[in-house]
N, C-alpha and C positions, 0 to 999 in steps of 0.2 A: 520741212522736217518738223514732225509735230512736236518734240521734245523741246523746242523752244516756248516754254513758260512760264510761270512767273513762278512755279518751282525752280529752287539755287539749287537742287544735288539729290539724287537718288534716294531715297529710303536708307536711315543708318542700319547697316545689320553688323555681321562680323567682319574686323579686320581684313580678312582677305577682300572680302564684296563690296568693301569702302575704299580699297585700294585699289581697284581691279576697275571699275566702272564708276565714271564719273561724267554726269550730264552732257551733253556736247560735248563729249571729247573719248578719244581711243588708246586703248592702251594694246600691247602684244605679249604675244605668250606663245608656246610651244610644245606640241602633242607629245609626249612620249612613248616610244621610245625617240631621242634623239638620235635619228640614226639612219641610212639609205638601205632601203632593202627593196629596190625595184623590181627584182622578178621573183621573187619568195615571197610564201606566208606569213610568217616567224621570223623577226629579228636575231638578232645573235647576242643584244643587249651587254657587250663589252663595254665596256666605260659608260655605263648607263647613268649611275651615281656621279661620277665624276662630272658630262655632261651636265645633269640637273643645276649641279653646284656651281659650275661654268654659268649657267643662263641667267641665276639669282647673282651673281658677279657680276654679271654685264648688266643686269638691271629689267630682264625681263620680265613680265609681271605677274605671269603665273604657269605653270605646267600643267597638262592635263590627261590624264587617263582616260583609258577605255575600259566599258565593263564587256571581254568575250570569254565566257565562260568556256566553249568548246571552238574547238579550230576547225571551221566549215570551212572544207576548200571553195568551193564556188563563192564563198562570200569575201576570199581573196587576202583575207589580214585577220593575225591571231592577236593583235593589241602588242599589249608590253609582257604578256605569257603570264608574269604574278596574277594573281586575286586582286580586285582593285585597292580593297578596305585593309587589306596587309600590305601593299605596296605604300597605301598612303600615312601610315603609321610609320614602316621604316622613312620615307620622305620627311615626314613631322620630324624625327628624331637628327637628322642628318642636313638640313637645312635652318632656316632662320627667319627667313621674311618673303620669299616669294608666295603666291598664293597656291594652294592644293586641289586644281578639278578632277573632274572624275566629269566624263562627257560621255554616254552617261549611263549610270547605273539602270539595267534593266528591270525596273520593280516588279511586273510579271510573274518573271522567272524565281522572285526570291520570296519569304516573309521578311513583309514589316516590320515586324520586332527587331530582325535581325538588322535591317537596313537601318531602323533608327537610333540600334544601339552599336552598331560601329559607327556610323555617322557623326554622333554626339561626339564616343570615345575621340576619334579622329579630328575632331573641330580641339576639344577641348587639350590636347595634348600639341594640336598645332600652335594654342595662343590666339584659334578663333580664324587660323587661313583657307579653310574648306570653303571648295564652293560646291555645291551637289547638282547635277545635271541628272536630271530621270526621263526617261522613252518606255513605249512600251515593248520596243522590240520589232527588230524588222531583217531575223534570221530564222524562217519558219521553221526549220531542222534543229534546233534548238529545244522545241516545245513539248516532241515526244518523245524525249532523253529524260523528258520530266515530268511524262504524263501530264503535263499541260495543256491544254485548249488554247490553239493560236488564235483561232477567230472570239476568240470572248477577253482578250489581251485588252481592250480597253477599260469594260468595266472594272477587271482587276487592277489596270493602274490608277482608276480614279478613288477608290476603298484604300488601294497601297497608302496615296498620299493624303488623304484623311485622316489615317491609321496615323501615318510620322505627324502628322501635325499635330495628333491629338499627345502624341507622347513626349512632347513641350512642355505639356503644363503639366500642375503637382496631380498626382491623384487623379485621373480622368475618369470620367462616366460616361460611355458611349457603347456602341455595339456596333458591327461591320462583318461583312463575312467573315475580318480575316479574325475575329477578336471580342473577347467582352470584357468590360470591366466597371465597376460598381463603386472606384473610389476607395480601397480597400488597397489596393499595389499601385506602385511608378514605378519608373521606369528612370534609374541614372543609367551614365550623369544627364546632366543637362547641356543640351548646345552653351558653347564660352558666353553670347549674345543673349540664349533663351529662346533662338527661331535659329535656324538651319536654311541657308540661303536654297532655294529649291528652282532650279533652272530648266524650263519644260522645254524637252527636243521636238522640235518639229508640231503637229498637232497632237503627235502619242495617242490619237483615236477620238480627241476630246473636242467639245466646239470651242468655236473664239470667246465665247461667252463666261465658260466654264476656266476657262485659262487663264482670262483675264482675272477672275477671283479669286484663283490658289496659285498662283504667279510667283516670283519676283525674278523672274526675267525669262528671257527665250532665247532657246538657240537653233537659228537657222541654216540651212544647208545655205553652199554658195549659189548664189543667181547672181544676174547681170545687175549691174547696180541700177538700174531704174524699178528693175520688178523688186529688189532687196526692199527699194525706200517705198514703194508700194505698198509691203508686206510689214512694215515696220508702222507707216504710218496709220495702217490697219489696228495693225497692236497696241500701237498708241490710242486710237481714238475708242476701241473698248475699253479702254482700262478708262478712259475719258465719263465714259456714258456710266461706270458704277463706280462714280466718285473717284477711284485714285488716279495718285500722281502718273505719271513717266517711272517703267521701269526700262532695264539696261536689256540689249541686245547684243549677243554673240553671235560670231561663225566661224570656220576655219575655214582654213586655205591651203591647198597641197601648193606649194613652192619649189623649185628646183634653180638656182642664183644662175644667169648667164652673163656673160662680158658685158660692158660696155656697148653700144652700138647691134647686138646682137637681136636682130626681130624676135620678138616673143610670142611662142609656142603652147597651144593647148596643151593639158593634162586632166585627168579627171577628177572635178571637182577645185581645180588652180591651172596652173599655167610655170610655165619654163619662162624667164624673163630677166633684166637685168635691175639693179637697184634702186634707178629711177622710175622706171617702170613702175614696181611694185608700191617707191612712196607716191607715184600721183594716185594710185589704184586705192591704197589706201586711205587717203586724202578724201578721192570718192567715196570712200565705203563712209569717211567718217560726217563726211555730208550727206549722207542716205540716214545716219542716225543708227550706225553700229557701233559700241562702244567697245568693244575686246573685237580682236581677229586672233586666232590659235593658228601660226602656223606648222606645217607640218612637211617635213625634209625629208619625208621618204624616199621619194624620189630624185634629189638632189644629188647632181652628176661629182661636183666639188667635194672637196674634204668639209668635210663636218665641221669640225672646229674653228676652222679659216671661215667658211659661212657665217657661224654666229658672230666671230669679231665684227663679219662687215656688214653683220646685219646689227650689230649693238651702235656701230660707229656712224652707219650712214643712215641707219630707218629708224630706231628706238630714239634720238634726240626730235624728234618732226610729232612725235606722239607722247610716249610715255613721260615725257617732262612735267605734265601737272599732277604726277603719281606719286604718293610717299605711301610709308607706310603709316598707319595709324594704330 
């Protein structure tokens, strides 16, 4: 595990990304909507709020959204049905200290501007718990609802995030497709920190190269934990070659809680299994050098709320314990 060095702890950025990820070690969190919708699209997000405030009680470390603008049936899941950047605002308001992702915002699809100024809005009204996760997209059906260009989705995300970065600092001077500016206008507010944690999905079209340089962390689909620490210790060892530290590694996990003694069963993307199960799997992921796992109960046979208890009681004390908030 390359994260092993003589760096002590990740890069400080905001409250949530100092809370959420911390060097050698895992914390957990949980996709929203909290909720089982096995053979539909579309949740029914009944006690959705309640849930959230449930998980930041038990002590889970952050919630996360999805950005799907439009409900492709073939693509199987309409998210949480809100807007991301207004969901995450009512969350801001209605919680306290769990962290706010968004896994992740299609930049592609959107402008910059607009992505960088609810982002900020959002960090700043949380007290600094936003984590931002960006992709370029991988619902082709999508693109010509917006006269967009699927096959050129990557240059667009790598200018998107140029763009937010540059609308960080006071006054910028820069030019990009999306944008010109001569130092004349900014752009509030400003992230709580000053930088907007930005978590790249997958490769988003980009090389290892390129990722390692506008980074501050990655989120990976699930693979088998040998290919995961493969792919990690990859990502480590670029960021290695252009001077920075170890950044932090996410993925989620579809889950569904089985008994005790009960053989555990594929799902797509997780697995059906029982509690120990899951903490030795864990355990693995966090010797592979994954630092957050998101899981996600859509598929979960059991009551909802009975889950979280006995996922707060038996798997959050084996991880989440070197977590506070800051």
């Amino acid at each position: 595990m390359v994260q092993n060095s003589q760096q002590s702890q990740f890069q400080s950025l905001n409250a949530g990304y100092n809370n959420v990820f911390k060097l050698n070690s895992l914390s957990i969190g949980l996709v929203v909507p909290i909720e089982s919708y096995p053979s539909q699209n579309s949740p029914t997000m009944v006690d959705h709020l309640a849930r959230v405030q449930l998980a930041e009680k038990l002590g889970f470390a952050a919630v996360w959204l999805r950005d799907v603008p439009f409900n492709v049936p073939s693509f199987g899941d309409a998210g949480q049905l809100f807007d991301p950047f207004t969901y995450l605002g009512f969350l801001a308001a209605q919680t306290s200290t769990i962290a706010l992702g968004v896994a992740s915002i299609v930049l592609p699809l959107r402008h910059p501007a607009h992505v960088a100024k609810s982002a900020a809005s959002v960090d700043v009204l949380s007290k600094g718990r936003l984590l931002m996760g960006v992709a370029s997209g991988d619902r082709p059906q999508e693109y010509p609802a917006m006269q967009l260009g699927y096959e050129n989705r990557g240059h667009r995300f790598a200018q998107s995030v140029e763009y937010i970065r540059q609308m960080q600092s006071s006054n910028p001077v820069f030019k990009n497709d999306y944008g010109q500016f001569n130092g004349e206008i900014d752009m509030l507010p400003k992230a709580k920190s000053g930088k907007l944690p930005l978590l790249i999905t997958g490769q988003s079209q980009q090389s290892d190269a390129w990722i390692a340089e506008h980074a501050d962390g990655r989120m990976f689909y699930p693979h088998k934990v040998e290919l995961q620490q493969q792919l990690i210790n990859n990502w480590q060892q670029q960021l290695a070659v252009i001077g920075r530290g170890p950044q932090p590694v996410m993925q989620p996990l579809y889950f569904d809680l089985a008994n005790n003694g009960e053989a555990p069963s594929s799902l797509h993307l997780g697995f059906r299994a029982s509690i120990e199960y899951l903490v030795n799997y864990l355990m693995q992921l966090q010797h592979a050098g994954v630092n957050h796992v998101a899981l996600n109960l859509r598929f979960n046979q059991g009551d909802i709320t009975h889950t979280l208890y006995q996922l707060a009681e038996h798997v959050l004390p084996h991880f989440n314990r070197n977590n506070h908030y800051e």
